[in-house]
TIVEX-16831 format. One record per residue (C-alpha): residue number from 1; residue in three letters; x, y, z. Coordinates in steps of 0.05 Angstrom, whole numbers, plus 5000, padded with zeros to 4 digits. Example, Ala and Ser with C-alpha at 12.3 -4.5 7.8 and 13.67 -1.06 7.14 Angstrom:
2
seq; type; u; v; w
1; ala; 5246; 4910; 5156
2; ser; 5273; 4979; 5143
END
This chain:
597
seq; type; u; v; w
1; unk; 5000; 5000; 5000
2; unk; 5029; 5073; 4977
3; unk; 5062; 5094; 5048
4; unk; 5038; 5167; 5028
5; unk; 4976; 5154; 5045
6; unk; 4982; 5116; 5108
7; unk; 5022; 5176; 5137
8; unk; 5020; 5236; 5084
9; unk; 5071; 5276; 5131
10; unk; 5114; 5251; 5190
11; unk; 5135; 5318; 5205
12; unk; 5071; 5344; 5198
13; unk; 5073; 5411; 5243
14; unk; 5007; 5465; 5267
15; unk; 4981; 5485; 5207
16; unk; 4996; 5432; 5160
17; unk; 4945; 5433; 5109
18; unk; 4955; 5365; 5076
19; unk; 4923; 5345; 5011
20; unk; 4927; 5282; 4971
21; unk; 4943; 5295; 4905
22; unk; 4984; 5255; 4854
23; unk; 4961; 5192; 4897
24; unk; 4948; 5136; 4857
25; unk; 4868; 5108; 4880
26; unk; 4888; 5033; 4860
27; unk; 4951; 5034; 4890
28; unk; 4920; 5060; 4956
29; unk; 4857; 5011; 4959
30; unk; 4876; 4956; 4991
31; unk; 4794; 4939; 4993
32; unk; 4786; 4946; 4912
33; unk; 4850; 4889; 4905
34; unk; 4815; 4848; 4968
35; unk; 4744; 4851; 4928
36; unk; 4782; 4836; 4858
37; unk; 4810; 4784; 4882
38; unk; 4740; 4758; 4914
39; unk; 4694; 4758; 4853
40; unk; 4748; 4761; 4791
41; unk; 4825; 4727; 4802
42; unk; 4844; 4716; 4729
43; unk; 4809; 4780; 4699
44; unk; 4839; 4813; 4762
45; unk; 4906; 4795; 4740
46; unk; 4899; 4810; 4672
47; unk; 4882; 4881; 4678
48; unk; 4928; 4891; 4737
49; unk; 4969; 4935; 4691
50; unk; 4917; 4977; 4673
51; unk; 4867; 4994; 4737
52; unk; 4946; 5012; 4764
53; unk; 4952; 5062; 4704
54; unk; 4875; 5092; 4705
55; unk; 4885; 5096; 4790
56; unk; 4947; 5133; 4784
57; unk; 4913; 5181; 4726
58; unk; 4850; 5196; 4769
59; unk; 4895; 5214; 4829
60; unk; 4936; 5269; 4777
61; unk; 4917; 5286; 4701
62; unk; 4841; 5271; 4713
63; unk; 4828; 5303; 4783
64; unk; 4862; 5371; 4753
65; unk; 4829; 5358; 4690
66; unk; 4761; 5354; 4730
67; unk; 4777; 5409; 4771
68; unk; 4790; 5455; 4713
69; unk; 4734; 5437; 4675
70; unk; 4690; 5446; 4731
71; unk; 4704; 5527; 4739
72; unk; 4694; 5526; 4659
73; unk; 4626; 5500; 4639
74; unk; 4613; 5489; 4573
75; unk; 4573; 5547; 4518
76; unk; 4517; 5547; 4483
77; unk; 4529; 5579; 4422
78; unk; 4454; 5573; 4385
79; unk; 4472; 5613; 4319
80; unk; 4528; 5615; 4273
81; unk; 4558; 5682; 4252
82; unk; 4507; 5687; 4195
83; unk; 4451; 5682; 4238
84; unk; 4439; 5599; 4221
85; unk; 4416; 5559; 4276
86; unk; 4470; 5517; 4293
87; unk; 4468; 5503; 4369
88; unk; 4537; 5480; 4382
89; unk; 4556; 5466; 4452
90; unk; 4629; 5493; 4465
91; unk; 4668; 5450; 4522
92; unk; 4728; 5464; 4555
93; unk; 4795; 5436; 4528
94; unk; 4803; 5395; 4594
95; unk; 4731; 5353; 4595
96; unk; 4749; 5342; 4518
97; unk; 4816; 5309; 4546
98; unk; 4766; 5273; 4595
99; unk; 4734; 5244; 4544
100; unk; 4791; 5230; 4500
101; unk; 4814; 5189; 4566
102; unk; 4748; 5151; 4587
103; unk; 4725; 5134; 4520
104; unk; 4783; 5120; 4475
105; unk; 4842; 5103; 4513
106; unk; 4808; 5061; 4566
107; unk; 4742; 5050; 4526
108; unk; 4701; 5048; 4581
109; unk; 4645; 5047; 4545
110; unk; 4661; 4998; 4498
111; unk; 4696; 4951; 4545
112; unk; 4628; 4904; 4564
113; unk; 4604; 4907; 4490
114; unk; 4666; 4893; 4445
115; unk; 4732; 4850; 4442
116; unk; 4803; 4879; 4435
117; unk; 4789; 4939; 4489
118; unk; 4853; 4952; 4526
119; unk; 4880; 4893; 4484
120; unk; 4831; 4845; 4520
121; unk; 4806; 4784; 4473
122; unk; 4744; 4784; 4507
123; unk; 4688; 4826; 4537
124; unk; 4703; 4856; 4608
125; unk; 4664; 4827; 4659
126; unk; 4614; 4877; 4702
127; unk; 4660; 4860; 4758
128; unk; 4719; 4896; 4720
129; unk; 4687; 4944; 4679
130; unk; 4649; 4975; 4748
131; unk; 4727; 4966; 4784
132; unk; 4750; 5013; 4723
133; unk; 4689; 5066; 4733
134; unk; 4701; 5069; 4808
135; unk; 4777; 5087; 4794
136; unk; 4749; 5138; 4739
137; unk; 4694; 5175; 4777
138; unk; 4730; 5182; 4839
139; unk; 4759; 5241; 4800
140; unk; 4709; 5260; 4759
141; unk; 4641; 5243; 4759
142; unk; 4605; 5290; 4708
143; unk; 4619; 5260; 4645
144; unk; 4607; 5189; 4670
145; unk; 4539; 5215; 4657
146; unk; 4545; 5213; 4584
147; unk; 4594; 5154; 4584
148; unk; 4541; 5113; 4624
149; unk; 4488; 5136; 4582
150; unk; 4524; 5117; 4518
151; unk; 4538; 5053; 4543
152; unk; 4460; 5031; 4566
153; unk; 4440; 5065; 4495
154; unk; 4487; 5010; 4461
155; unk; 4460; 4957; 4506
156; unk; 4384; 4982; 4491
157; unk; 4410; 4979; 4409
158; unk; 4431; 4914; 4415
159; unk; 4370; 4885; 4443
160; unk; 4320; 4921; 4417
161; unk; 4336; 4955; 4355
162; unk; 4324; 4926; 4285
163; unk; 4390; 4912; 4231
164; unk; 4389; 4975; 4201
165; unk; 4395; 5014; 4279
166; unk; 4443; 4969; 4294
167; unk; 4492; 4968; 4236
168; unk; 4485; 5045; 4230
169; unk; 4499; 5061; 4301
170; unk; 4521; 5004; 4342
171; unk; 4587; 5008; 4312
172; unk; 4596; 5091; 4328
173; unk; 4568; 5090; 4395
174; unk; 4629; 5028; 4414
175; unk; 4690; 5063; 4382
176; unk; 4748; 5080; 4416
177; unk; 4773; 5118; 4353
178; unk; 4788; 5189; 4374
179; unk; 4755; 5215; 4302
180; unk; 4695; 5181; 4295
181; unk; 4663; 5149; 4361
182; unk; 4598; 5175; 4382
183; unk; 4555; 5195; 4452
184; unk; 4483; 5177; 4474
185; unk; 4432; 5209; 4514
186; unk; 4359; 5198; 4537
187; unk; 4313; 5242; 4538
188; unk; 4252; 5223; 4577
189; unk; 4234; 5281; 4625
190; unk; 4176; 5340; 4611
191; unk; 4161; 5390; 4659
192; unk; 4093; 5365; 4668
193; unk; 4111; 5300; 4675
194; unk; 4172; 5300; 4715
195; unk; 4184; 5220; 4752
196; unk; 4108; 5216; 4726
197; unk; 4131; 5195; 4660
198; unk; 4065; 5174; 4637
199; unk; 4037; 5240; 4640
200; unk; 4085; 5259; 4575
201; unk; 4055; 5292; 4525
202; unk; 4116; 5290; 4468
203; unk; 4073; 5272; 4405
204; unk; 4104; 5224; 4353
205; unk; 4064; 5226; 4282
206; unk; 4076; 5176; 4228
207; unk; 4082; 5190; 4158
208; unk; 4095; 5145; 4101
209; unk; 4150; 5099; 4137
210; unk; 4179; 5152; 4174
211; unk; 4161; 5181; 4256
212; unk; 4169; 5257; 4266
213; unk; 4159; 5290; 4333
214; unk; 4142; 5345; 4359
215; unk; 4143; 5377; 4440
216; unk; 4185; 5394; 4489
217; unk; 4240; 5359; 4538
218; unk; 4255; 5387; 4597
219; unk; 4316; 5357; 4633
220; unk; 4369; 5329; 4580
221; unk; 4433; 5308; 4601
222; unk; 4490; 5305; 4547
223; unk; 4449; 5352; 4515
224; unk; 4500; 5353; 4446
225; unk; 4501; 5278; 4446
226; unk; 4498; 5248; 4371
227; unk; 4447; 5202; 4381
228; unk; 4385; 5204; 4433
229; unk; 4331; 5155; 4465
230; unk; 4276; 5192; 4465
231; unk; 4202; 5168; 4489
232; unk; 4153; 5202; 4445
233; unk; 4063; 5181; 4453
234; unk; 4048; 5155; 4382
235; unk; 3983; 5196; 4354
236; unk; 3929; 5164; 4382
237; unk; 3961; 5123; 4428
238; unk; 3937; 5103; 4506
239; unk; 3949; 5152; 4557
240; unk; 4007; 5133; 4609
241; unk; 4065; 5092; 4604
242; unk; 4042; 5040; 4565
243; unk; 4029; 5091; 4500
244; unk; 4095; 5107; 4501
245; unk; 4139; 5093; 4449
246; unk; 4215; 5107; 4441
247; unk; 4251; 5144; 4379
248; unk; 4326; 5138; 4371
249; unk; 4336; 5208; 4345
250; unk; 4399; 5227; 4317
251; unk; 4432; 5297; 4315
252; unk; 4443; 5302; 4241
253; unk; 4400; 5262; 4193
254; unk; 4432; 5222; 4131
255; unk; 4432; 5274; 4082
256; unk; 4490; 5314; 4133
257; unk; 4431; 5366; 4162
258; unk; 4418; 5386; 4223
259; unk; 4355; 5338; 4246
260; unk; 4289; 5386; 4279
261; unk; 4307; 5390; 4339
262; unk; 4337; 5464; 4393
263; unk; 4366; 5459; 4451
264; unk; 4326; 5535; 4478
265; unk; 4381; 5538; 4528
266; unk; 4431; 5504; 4579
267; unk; 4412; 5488; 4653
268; unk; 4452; 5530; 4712
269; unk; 4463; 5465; 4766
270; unk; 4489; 5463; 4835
271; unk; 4536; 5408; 4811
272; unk; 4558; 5375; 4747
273; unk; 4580; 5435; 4718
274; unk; 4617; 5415; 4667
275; unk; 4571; 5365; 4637
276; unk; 4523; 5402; 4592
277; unk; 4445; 5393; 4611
278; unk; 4394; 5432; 4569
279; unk; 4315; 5441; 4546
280; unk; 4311; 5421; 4476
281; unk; 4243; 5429; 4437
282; unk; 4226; 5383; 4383
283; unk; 4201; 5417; 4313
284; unk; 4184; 5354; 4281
285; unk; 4251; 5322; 4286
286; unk; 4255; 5250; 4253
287; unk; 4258; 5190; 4298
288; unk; 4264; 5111; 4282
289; unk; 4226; 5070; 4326
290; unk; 4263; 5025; 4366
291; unk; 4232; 4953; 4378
292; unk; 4156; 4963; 4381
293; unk; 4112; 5011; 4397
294; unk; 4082; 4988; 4464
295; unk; 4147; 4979; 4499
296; unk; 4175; 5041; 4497
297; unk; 4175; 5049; 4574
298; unk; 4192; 4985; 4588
299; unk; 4257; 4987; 4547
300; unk; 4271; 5065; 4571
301; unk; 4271; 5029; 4644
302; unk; 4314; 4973; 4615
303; unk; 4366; 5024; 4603
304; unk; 4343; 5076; 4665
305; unk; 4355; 5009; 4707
306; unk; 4438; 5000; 4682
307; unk; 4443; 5073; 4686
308; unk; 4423; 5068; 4761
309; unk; 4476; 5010; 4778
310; unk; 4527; 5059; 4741
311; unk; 4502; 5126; 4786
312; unk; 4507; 5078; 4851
313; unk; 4586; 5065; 4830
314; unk; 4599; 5139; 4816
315; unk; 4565; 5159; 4886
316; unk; 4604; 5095; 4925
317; unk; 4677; 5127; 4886
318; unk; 4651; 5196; 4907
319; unk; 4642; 5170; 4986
320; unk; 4710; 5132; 4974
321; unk; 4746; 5194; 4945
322; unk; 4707; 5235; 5009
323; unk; 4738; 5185; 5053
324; unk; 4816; 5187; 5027
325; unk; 4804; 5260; 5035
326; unk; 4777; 5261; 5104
327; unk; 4835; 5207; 5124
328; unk; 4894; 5239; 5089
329; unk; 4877; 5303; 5123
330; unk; 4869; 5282; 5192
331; unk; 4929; 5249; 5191
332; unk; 4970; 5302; 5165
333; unk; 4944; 5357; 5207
334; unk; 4959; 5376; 5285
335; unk; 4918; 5396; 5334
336; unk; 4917; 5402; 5419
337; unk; 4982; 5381; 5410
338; unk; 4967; 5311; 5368
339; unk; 4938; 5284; 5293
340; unk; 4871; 5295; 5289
341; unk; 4876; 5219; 5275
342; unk; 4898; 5204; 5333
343; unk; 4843; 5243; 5372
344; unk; 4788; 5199; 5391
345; unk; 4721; 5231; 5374
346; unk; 4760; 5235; 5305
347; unk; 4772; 5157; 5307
348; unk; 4704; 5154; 5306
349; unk; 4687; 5196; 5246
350; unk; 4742; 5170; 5210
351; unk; 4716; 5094; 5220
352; unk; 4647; 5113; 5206
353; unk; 4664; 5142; 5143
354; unk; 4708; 5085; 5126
355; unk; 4652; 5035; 5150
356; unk; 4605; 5068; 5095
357; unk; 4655; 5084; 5033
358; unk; 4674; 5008; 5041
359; unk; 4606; 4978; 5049
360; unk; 4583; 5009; 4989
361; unk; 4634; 4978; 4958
362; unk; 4627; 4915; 4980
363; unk; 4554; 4923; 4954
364; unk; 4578; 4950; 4879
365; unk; 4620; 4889; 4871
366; unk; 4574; 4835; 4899
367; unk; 4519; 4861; 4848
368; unk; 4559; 4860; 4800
369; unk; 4579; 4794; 4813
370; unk; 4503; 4785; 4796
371; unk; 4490; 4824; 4737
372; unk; 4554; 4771; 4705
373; unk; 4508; 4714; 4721
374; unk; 4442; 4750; 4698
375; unk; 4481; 4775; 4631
376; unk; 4497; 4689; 4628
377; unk; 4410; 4676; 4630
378; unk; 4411; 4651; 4717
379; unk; 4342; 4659; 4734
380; unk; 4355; 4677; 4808
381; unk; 4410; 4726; 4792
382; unk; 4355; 4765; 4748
383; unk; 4303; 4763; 4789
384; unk; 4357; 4799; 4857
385; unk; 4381; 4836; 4808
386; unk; 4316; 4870; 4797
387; unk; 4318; 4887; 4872
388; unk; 4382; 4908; 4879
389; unk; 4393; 4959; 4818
390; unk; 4342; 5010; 4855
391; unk; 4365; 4980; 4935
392; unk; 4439; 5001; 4908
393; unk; 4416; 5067; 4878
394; unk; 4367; 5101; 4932
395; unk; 4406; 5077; 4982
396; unk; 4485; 5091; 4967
397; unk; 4463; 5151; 4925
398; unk; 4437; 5182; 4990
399; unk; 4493; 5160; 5035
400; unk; 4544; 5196; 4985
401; unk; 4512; 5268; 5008
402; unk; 4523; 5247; 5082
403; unk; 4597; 5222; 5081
404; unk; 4612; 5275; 5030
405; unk; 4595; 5338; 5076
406; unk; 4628; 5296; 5137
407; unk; 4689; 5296; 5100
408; unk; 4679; 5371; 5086
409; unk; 4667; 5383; 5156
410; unk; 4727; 5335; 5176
411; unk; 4778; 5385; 5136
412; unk; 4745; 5452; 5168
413; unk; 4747; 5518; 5141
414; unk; 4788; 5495; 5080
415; unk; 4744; 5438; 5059
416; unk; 4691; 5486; 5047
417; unk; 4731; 5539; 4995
418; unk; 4735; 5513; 4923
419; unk; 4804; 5515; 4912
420; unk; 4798; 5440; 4951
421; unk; 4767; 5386; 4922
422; unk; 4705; 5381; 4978
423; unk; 4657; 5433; 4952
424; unk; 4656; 5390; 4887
425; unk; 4649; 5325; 4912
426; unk; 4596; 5357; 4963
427; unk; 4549; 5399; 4897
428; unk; 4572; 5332; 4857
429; unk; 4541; 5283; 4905
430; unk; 4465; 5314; 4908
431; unk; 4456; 5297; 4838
432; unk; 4462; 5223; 4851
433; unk; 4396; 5214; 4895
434; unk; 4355; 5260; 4832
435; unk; 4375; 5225; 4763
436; unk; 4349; 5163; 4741
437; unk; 4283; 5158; 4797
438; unk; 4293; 5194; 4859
439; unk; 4300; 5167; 4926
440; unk; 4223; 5161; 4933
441; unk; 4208; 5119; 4866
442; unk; 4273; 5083; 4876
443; unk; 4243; 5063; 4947
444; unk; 4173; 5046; 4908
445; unk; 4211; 4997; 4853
446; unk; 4241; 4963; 4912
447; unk; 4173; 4951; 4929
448; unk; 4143; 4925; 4864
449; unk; 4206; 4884; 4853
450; unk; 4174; 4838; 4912
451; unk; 4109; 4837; 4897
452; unk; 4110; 4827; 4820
453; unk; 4186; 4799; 4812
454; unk; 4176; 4757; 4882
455; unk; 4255; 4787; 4886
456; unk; 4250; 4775; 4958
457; unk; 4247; 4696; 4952
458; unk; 4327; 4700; 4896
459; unk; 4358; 4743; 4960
460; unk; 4336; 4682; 5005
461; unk; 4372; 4637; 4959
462; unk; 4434; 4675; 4956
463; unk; 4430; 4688; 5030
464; unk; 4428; 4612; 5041
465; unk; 4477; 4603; 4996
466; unk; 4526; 4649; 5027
467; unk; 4517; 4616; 5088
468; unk; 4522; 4539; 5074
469; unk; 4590; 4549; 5037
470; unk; 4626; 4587; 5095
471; unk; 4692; 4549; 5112
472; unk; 4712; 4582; 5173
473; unk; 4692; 4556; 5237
474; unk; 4702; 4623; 5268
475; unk; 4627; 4641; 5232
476; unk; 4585; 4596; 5256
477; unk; 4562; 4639; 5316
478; unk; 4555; 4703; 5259
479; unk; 4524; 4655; 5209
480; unk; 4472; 4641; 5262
481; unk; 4454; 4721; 5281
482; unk; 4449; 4737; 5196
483; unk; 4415; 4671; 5180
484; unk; 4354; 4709; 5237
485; unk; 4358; 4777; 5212
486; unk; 4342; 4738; 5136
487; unk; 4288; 4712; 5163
488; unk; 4256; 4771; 5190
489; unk; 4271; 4816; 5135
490; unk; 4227; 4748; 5091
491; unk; 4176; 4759; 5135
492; unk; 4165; 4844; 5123
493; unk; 4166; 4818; 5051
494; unk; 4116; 4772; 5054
495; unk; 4070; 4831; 5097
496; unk; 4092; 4872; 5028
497; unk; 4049; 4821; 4987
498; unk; 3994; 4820; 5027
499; unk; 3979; 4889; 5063
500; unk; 3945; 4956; 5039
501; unk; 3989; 4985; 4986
502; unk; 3988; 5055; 5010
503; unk; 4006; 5031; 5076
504; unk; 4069; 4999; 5060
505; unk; 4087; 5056; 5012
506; unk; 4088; 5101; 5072
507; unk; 4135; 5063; 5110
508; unk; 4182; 5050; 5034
509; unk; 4247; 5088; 5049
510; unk; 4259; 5057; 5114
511; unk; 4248; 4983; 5095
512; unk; 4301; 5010; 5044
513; unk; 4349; 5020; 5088
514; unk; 4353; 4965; 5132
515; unk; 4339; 4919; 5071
516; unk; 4409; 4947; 5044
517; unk; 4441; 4948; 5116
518; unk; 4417; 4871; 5118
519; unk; 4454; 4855; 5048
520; unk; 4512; 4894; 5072
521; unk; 4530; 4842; 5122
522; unk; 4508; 4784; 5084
523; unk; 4560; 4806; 5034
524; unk; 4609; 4826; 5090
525; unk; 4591; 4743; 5113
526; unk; 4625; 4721; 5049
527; unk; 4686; 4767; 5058
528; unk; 4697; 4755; 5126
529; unk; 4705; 4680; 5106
530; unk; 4747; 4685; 5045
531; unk; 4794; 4735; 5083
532; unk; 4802; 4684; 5150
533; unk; 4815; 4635; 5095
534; unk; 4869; 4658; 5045
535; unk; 4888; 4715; 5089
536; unk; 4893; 4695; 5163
537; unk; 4858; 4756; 5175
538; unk; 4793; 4780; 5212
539; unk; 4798; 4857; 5183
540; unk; 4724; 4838; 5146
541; unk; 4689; 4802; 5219
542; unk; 4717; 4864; 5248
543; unk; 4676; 4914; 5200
544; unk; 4620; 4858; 5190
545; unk; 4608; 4862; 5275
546; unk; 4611; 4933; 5272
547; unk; 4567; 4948; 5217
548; unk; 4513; 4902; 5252
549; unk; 4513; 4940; 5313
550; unk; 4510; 5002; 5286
551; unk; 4460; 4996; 5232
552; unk; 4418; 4939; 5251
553; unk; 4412; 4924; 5327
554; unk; 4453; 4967; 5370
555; unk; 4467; 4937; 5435
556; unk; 4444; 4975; 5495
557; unk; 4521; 4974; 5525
558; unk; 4556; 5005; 5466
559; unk; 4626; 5007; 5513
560; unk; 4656; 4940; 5484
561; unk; 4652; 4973; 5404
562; unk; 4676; 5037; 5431
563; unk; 4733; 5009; 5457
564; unk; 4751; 4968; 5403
565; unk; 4756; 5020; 5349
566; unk; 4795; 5056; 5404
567; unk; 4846; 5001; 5395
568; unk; 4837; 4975; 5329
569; unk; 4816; 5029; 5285
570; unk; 4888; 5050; 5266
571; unk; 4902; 4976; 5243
572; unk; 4837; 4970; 5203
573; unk; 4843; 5023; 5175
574; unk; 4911; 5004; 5151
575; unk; 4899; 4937; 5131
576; unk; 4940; 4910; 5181
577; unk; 4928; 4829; 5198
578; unk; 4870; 4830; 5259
579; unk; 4869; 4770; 5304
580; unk; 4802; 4727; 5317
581; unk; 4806; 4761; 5389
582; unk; 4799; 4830; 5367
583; unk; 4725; 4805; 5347
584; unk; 4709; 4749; 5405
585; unk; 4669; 4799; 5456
586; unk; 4634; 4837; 5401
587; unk; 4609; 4771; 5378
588; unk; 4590; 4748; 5452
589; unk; 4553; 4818; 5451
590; unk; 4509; 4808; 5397
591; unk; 4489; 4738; 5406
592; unk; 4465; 4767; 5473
593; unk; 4411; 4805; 5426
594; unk; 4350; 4761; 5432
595; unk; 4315; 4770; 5360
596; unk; 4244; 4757; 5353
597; unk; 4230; 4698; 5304
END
């Protein structure tokens, strides 16, 4: 592990105002190679090379890049000198050398669609390709808007689009060729409508054997993309979602022109900044249908639903970027005559935000574990997955806000001027709860993946399955305390089936959260036992015991977990080899819990 960031200064002295940069994020995550190692040894070693070159980019070129392109957002310029309408948007020289980095020399776009990225053979596994995000975004997480978008758009394409989509823009959409590869969008939201989609009111008319349509969008991210996915309501079609069609629209048409549609003007956001989001009003641009016309909605949400695993990795790298901050300040700066590090109220914060930033984690890499065995047709592995693309985005996506402004706060005065990196990560982090289904209809879907999807009943199965192949004997007590908690969190499911739907609703958000706090330490089960096992280590029982107590069942004598951070935080949080003792009372302590069956 890089030394720097165990101790950034040894001779740190008052005032030191320490800051991270140049700091490689692979090289310093001993959690990322522990998790690699988990769900994906021979891909693992096989991009080795690169994840070290992308972490030590993101902790330099990028993060400046980021920076710079976030006090320069990008123009709007909507006529040409003669007065043509040309709406061109104008972006700053560094988020072009973004892109130039995420899309053609690591294709991360590309890299789960196409052979030969990176000089792979083969497609990259969800396991890598997220593990190559999370490096990326944990310096810049603007343009892994369009990037993420561009990628579902190419995945929506594939499945849904007919020869003549897919031969014309499959093949722009996945290049890595600086001169000729090509960005997505989707355009779904209308002011009326807002996350009431089916009140939409864009109107798609067909003549001849062409669609042209005509309205207005209201929130459109990647507003220059090439190519958007836009849901239009066929001419006499139903009202709501289900007479909702969508239109691959593309910026120019065949012929070279400029396709029907303005963008009226660029929004002015807290956060994002250099990312360009506009209104755009449709003058009956041309569309091609993609798939049929009754699915529209269900193959937006198709692509909405891979967009929201993507925003829960950028807000998990924006709470693990928070974290190095909070960690590489605190133990470079003096105060009362010691590291803030070494301070104990600041042990605390500094193990809660580690607690969360590696949790989240834990939870991006054990789903997409799943999504590899969905993409492979498992049954099961669909039907969690349906559960935990939403669990993973209303949950982690809020979280991000929290640990972000603790890390602010953690830094003091300076973490709140711009010239640091906190501000960003702070205005960066609110967007994550707002795109793609807010924390509220994310909460909702959680909901009707149980009672239509019966997702409940595949989290069982995986929960059992955790649990029958643990190897170490040390577990058995901790297998016993998460095989109850699965139980009763079976049991609020079932009451989901059955009771008033309004009534459940009400209570959505907080079943949520413990339903993600419960999957936390089912996943933290299965690390716990693979590190005892090829590690001689009991880092992950540590952090599993901990995370228990403090987010599921708290034990009324909280002394014993006090005092253990007291004298094993330091060594957790540097990785360092903890003994099965460090863990035996705060076991004792929560087998004491009686939990009603």
């Amino acid at each position: 592990m890089n030394e720097r960031f165990i101790v950034p200064n040894p001779e740190s002295k008052l005032g030191a105002m320490p800051e991270p940069t140049g700091l490689n994020y692979f090289e310093a995550d001993p959690n990322m190679d522990f998790l690699l190692s988990l769900y994906s040894k021979k891909d693992y070693k096989d991009a080795f090379k690169n994840l070290w070159k992308l972490g030590g980019m993101a902790g330099d070129e990028i993060d400046q890049l980021s920076r710079e392109a976030d006090r320069h957002p990008p123009e709007l310029q909507q006529f040409n000198k003669a007065g043509e309408r040309v709406d061109n948007v104008k972006y700053h020289s560094s988020y072009e050398r973004m892109e130039e980095i995420g899309y053609i020399e690591f294709g991360l776009v590309a890299m789960s669609h196409s052979q030969g990225i990176m000089g792979k053979q083969s497609r990259y596994s969800r396991v890598m390709k997220y593990s190559f995000w999370y490096l990326f975004a944990q310096a810049e997480f603007g343009l892994c808007c369009p990037m993420s978008m561009t990628d579902s758009a190419a995945k929506v394409l594939d499945e849904y689009g007919d020869d003549n989509l897919k031969q014309t823009y499959l093949p722009k959409l996945l290049s890595t060729d600086k001169d000729n590869y090509w960005t997505a969008a989707q355009f779904m939201t209308e002011k009326q409508g807002g996350s009431d989609v089916g009140e939409n009111t864009l109107l798609a008319e067909k003549d001849g054997d062409k669609w042209f349509l005509t309205g207005d969008k209201w929130f459109c991210s990647n507003v220059s993309a090439d190519v958007a996915l836009v849901l239009a309501r066929p001419q006499g079609a139903e009202k709501g979602t289900k007479g909702l069609a969508m239109y691959l629209v593309p910026k120019f048409l065949p012929d070279g022109k400029r396709n029907q549609y303005y963008i009226n003007r660029l929004k002015d956001k807290l956060g994002t900044k250099d990312m360009a989001s506009g209104e755009v009003s449709f003058n009956r641009a041309e569309g091609y249908l993609v798939g049929t016309v009754e699915n529209g909605f269900k193959q937006m949400m198709s692509m909405v639903n891979s967009s929201r695993l993507s925003n829960a990795v950028r807000s998990a790298a924006i709470m693990r970027r928070s974290y190095v901050e909070a960690l590489y300040s605190a133990r470079g700066r003096r105060a009362f005559s010691n590291r803030l590090a070494d301070l104990p109220l600041m042990k605390e914060s500094l193990f809660e935000l580690m607690i969360d930033s590696e949790a989240a984690a834990s939870m991006i890499y054990f789903t997409a574990n799943i999504f590899d065995k969905a993409d492979v047709g498992q049954k099961s592995a669909q039907g969690l997955l349906r559960m935990l693309t939403p669990l993973l985005k209303g949950y982690i996506c809020k979280r991000a806000r929290y640990v972000s402004a603790e890390a602010m706060e953690i830094r003091g005065g300076n973490g709140y001027i711009e010239e640091w990196v906190n501000p960003k990560l702070v205005r960066d982090a609110q967007l994550g709860s707002i795109w793609e289904g807010t924390t509220n209809i994310v909460a909702l879907d959680i909901l009707r993946a149980i009672r239509k999807n019966h997702s409940d009943e595949h989290l069982l199965e995986e929960c059992e399955k955790i649990i029958a192949n643990l190897e170490s004997p040390h577990l058995k007590q901790v297998s016993k305390i998460i095989s109850a908690e699965c139980q009763q969190i079976m049991k609020e499911c079932e009451k989901i089936k059955k009771l008033n739907v309004s009534e459940m609703d009400l209570a959505a958000k907080r079943f949520m959260n413990k339903l993600y706090h419960f999957i936390v330490t089912a996943a933290l089960l299965a690390e716990a036992d693979y590190e005892i096992i090829h590690r001689s280590s009991h880092r992950k029982l540590f952090l599993l015991l901990h995370y228990y107590n403090r987010y599921i069942k708290q034990i009324q004598n909280n002394e014993i977990f006090d005092r253990s951070i007291l004298e094993w935080s330091e060594k957790v949080i540097n990785w360092e080899p903890i003994p099965y003792s460090a863990t035996e009372k705060l076991i004792e302590s929560l087998s004491a819990i009686k939990i009603n069956h």
